[in-house]
N, C-alpha and C positions, 0 to 999 in steps of 0.2 A: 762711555764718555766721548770717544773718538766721534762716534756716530753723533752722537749730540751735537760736538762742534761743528760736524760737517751740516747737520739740518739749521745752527742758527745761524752761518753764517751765508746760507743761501742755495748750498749746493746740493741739497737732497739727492738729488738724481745718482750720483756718485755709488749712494748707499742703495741704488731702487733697482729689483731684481728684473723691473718690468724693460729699465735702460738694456740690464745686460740683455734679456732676450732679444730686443727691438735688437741688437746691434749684430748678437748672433745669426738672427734670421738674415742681418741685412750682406754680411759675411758672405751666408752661404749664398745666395741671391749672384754675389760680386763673383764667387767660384764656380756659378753655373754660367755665367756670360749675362743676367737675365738685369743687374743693375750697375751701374757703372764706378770702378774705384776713386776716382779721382773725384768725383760731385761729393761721396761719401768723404772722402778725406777733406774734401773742403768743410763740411760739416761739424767737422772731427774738431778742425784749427779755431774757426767760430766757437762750440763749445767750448775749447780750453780757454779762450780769451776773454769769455763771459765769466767762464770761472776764476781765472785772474783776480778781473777786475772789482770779482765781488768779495774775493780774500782778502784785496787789499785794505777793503774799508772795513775790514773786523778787529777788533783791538785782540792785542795777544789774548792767551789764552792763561789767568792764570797758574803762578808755577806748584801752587797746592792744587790743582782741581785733581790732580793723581794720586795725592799722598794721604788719602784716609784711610787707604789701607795701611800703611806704613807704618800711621800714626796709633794703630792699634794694636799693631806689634809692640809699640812702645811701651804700650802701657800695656802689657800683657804680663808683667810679673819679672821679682829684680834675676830668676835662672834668665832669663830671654833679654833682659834688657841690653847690655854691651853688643850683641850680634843682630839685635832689632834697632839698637840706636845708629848702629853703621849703617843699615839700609835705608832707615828711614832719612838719613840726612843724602844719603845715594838719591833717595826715591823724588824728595825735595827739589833735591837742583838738578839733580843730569834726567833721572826718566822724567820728573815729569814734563822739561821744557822739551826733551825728544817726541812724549807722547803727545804731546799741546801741536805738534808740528805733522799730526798723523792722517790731519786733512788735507792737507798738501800732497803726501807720499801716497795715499791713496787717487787722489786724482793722478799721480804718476803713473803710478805701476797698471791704472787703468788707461791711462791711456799711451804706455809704453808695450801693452798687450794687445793692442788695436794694433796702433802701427806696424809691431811686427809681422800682423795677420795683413795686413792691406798695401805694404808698400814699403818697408823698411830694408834698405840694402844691410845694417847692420842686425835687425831682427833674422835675417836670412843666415848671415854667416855667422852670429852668434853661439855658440852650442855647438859647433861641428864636431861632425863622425867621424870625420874624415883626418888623415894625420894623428888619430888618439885622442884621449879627453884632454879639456885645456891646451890643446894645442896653439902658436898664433897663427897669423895669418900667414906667417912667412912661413912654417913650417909644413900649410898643407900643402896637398898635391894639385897642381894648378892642372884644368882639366880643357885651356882656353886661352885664348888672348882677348879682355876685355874690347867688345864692338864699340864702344862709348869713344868718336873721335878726339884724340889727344889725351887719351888717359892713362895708356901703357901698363896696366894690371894685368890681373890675372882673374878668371873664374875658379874660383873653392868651392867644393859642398859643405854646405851648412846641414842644419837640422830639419829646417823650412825650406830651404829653398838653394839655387847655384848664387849666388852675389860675389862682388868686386875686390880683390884684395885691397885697393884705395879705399873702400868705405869710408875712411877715418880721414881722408881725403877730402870728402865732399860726394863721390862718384855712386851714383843714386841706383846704378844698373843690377836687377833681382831676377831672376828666372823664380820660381814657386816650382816646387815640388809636383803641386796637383792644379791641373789649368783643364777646364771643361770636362771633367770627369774620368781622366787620363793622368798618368804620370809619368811624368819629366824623369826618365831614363839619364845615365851619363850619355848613352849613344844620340839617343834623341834632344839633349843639351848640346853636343858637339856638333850634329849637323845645323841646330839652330845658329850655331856661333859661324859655320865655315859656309854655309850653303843659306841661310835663312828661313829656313823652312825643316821639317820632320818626314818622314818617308810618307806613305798613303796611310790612313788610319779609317776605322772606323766608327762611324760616331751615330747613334740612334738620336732620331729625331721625339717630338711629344709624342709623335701619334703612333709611334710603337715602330716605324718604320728605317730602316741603316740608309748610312750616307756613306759615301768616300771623301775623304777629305784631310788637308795637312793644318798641321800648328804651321803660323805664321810668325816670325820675328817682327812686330809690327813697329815698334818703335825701337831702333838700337841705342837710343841715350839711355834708358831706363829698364830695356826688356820688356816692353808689355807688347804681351802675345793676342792673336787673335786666329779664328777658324775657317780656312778657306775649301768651299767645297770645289771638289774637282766632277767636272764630266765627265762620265768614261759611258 
């Protein structure tokens, strides 16, 4: 039924497996350096706003379209009635206006799973390691002093990524975990943050051939990194 709502009311795609591949490839694509996060995320914000615009003109979702199951418990026989009749008046008003509302949460959680993969400071420090499970932000180990001028944080490890103890602030600044086929080390986060740059690395080029070359701190409001080769 969920699925149904989400196809009449215009947003297929939501439900279409072909979306999530197109978006995985385009991911990976954005972690190999080969297409750009920001043209994607504009993308991203376009969709959600077409999806809006197109939820808004669908009238609710009646609040029996969920309760046919319910309603056959009811009538299932008078041992079942009393503990079918409580659900199914449960099923009637509360699941089924929560379930009527499950085209919405779906277009969230899709696209609160993008986000986090492409740019989100709070997808980053979400779920951290760092400090024990459920930790807050105040209680992890600050590994930094946020570069972001006039923000005064901190850098925490998250699950994803280094991000800003401000997040909740506003303060958009993410290091990622894995940027061109390397990982973002504490050491190699700290000299991003103190020096703007990583020691010498090496990095294989298509044709099969090694380069020398550093991560770059390329933008400090936000942390988006890029790869600079060296001469030697």
């Amino acid at each position: 039924m969920a699925i149904e709502l989400i196809r009449h009311a215009g947003v297929d795609l939501l439900a279409s497996p072909e979306m999530t591949g197109q978006w995985e490839r385009r991911l990976h694509q954005i972690s190999k350096g080969e297409a750009l996060q920001e043209k994607f995320m504009d993308n991203v914000k376009r969709f959600t706003l077409s999806i809006i615009d197109k939820v808004k003109q669908q009238p609710p979702a009646p609040a029996n379209a969920f309760g046919e199951e319910a309603k056959g418990k009811r009538a299932g026989g008078k041992g079942s009635a009393r503990g079918a009749g409580a659900s199914g008046r449960t099923g009637a008003k509360g699941t089924g206006r929560a379930l009527s509302e499950s085209g919405s949460s779906a277009a969230s959680a899709t696209l609160e799973r993008t986000a986090d993969a492409t740019g989100s400071a709070a997808g980053a420090v979400r779920g951290s390691s760092s400090g024990g499970p459920g930790a807050s932000p105040g209680q992890r180990q600050a590994l930094g002093s946020c570069p972001r001028p006039n923000c005064g944080g901190s850098i925490i490890e998250g699950r994803k990524g280094y991000g800003c103890s401000h997040y909740k602030q506003g303060c958009s600044f993410v290091v990622w975990k894995e940027y061109a086929g390397k990982q973002i080390t504490e050491t190699m986060l700290k000299s991003l943050l103190t020096k703007g740059q990583t020691q010498l690395l090496s990095f294989k080029r298509k044709d099969g051939s090694t380069v020398k070359a550093r991560i770059i701190l390329n933008e400090p409001d936000t942390g988006q990194l890029r790869v600079r080769e060296e001469n030697i």
